[in-house]
Backbone as a ProteinNet text record, in pm:
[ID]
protein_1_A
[PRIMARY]
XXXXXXXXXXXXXXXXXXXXXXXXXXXXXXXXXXXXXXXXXXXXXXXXXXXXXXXXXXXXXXXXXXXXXXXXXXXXXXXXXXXXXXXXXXXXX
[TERTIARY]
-1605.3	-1505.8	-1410.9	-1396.5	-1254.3	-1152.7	-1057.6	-958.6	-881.4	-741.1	-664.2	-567.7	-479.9	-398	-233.6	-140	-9.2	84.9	153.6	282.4	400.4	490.3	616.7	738.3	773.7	843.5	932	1083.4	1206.6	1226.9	1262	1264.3	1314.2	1405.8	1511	1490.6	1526	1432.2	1522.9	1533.4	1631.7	1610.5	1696.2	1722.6	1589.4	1541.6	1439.1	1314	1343.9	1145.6	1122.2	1234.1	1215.3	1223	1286.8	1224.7	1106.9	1044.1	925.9	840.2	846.9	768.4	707.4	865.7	844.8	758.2	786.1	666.1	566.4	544.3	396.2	329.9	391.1	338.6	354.8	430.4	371.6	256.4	277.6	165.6	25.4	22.9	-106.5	-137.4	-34.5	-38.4	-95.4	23.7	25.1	198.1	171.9	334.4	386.1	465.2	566.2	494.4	488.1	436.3	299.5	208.6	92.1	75	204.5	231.3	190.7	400.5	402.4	267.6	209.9	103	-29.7	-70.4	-188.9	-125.6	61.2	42	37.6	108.5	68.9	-69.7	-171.1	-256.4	-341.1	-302.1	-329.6	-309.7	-171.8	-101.4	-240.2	-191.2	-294	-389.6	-516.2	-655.3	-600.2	-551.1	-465.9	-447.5	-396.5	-344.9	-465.2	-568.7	-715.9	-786.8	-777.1	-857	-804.6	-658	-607.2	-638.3	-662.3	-672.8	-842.3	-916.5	-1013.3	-1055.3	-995.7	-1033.4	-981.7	-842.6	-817.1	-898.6	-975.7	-1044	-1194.9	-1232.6	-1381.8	-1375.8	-1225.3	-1190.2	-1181.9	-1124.7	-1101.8	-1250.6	-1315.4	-1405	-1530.1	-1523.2	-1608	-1591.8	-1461.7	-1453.7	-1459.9	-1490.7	-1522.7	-1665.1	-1750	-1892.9	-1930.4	-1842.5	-1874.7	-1856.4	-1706.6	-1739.8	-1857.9	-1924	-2018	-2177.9	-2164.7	-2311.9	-2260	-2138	-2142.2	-2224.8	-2133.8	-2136.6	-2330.8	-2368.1	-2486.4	-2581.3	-2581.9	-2646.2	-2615.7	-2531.8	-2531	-2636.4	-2577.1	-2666.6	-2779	-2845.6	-2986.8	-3015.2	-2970.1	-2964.1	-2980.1	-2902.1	-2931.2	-3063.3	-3062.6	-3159.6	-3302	-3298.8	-3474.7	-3420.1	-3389.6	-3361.7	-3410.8	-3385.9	-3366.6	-3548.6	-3631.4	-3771.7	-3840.5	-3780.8	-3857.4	-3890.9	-3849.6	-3918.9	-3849.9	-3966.2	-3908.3	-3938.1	-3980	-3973.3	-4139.5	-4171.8	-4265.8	-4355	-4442.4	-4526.5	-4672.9	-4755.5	-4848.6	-4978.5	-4888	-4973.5	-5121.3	-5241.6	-5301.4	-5275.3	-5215.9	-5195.8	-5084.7	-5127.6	-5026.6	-4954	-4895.8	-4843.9	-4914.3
580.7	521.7	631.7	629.4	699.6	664.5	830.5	781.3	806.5	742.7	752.3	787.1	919.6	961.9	891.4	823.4	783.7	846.6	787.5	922.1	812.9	845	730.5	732.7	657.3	694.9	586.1	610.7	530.4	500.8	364	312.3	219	163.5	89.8	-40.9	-140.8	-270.8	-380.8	-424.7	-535.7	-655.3	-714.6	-794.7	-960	-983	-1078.5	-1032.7	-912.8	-852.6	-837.4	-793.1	-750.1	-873.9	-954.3	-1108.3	-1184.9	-1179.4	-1168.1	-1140	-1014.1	-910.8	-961.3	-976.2	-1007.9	-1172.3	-1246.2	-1400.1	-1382.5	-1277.7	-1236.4	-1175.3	-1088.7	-1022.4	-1123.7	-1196.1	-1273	-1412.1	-1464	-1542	-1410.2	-1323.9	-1291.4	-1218.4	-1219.2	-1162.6	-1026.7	-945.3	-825.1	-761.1	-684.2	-585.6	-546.5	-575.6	-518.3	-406.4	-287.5	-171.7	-210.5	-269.4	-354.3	-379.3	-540.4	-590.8	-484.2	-386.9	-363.3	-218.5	-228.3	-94.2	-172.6	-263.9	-348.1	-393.1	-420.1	-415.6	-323.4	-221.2	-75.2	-33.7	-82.3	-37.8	-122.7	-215	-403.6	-265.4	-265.7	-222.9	-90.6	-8.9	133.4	89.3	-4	-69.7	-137.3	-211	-233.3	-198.3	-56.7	53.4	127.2	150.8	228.6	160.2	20.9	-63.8	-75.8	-50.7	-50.3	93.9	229.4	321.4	278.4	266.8	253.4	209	35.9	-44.7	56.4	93.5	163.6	272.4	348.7	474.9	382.9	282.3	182.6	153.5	94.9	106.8	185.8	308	426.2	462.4	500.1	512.3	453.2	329.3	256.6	218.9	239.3	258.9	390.3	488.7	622.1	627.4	580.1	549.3	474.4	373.2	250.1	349.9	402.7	504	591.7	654.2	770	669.8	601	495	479.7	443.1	399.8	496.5	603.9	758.2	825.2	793	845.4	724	635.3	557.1	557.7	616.2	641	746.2	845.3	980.1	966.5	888.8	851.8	791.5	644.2	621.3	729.2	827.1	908.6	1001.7	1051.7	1132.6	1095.4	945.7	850.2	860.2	824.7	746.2	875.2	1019.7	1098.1	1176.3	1126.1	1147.6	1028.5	871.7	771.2	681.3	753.4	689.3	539.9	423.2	326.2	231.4	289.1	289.4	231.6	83.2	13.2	38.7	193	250.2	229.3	203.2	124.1	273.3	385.8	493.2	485.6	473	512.1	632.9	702.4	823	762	829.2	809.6	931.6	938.6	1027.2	1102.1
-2411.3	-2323.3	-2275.4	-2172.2	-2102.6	-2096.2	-2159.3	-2184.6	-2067.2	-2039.8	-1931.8	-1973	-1893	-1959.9	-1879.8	-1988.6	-1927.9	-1981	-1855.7	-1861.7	-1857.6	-1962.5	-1982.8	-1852.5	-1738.5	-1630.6	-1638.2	-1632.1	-1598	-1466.9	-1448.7	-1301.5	-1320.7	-1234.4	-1184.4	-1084.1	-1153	-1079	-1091.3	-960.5	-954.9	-1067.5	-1137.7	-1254.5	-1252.6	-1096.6	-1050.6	-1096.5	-1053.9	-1066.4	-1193.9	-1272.2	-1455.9	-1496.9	-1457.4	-1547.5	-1504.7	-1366.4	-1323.7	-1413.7	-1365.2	-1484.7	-1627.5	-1688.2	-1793	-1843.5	-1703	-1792	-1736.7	-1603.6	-1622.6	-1707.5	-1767.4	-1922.3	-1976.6	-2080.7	-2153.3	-2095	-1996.8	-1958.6	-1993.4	-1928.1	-1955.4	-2085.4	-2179.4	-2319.6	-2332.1	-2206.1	-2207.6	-2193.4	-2188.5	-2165.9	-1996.2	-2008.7	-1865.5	-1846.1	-1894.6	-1821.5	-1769.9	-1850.8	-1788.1	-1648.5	-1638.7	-1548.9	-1390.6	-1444.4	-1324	-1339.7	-1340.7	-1393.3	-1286.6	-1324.5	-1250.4	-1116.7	-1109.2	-939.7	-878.8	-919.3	-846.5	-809.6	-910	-877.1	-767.8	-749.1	-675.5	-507.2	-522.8	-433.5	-357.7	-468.8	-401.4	-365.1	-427.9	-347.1	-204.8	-172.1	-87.7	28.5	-0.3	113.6	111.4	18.4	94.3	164.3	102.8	234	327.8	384.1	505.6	566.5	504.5	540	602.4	512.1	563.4	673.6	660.3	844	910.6	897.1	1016.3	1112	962.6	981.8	1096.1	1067.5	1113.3	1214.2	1256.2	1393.4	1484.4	1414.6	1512.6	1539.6	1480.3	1478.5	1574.2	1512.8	1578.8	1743.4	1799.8	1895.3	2013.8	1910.1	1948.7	1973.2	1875.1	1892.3	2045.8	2022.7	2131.6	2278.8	2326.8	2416.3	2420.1	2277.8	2316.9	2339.4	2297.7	2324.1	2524.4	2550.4	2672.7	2754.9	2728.3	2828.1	2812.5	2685	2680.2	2742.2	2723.8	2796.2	2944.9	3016.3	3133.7	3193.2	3080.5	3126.9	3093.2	2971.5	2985.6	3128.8	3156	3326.4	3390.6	3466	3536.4	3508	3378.9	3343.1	3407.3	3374.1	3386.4	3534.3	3599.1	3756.4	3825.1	3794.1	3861.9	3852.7	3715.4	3704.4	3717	3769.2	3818.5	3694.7	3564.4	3466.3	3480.1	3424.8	3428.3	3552.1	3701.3	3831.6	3816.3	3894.3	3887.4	3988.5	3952.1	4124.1	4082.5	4170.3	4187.4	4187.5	4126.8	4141.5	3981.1	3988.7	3909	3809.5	3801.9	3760.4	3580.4	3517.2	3412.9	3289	3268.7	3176.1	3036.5
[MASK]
+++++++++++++++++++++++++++++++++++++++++++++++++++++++++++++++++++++++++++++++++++++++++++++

């Protein structure tokens, strides 16, 4: 098993959230540092999945332009050697 290494940190929390805190630790028959320990970490998954969509979007709309633009220039490319072009010539490739 892996171990995880913690580090003891003082922090300052309005008098709501520490009694919060505190019947969420005991409802789940764990400790305050627990508590606020699993939302932080709630929190950080959170904000990578927001990093992420963000990154899918950007993205994916960068793609969507380069599919446009290359599918153009494929268009031109074929149009300009006929490929595609319904000619009644015997001849074939």
């Amino acid at each position: 098993m892996q171990s995880i290494f913690m580090r003891k940190v003082t922090i300052s929390l309005p008098q709501d959230l520490v009694e919060f805190a505190d019947r969420a630790a005991q409802q789940a028959k764990s400790s305050r540092s627990q508590v606020i320990s699993q939302a932080l970490a709630d929190a950080k998954v959170r904000n990578e999945r927001r990093l992420a969509e963000e990154g899918y979007r950007f993205y994916a709309g960068e793609s969507a332009e380069f599919a446009q633009a290359s599918a153009l220039a494929v268009a031109e490319a074929t149009a300009s050697y006929g490929v595609g072009e319904d000619d009644n010539d015997s001849e074939t490739w």
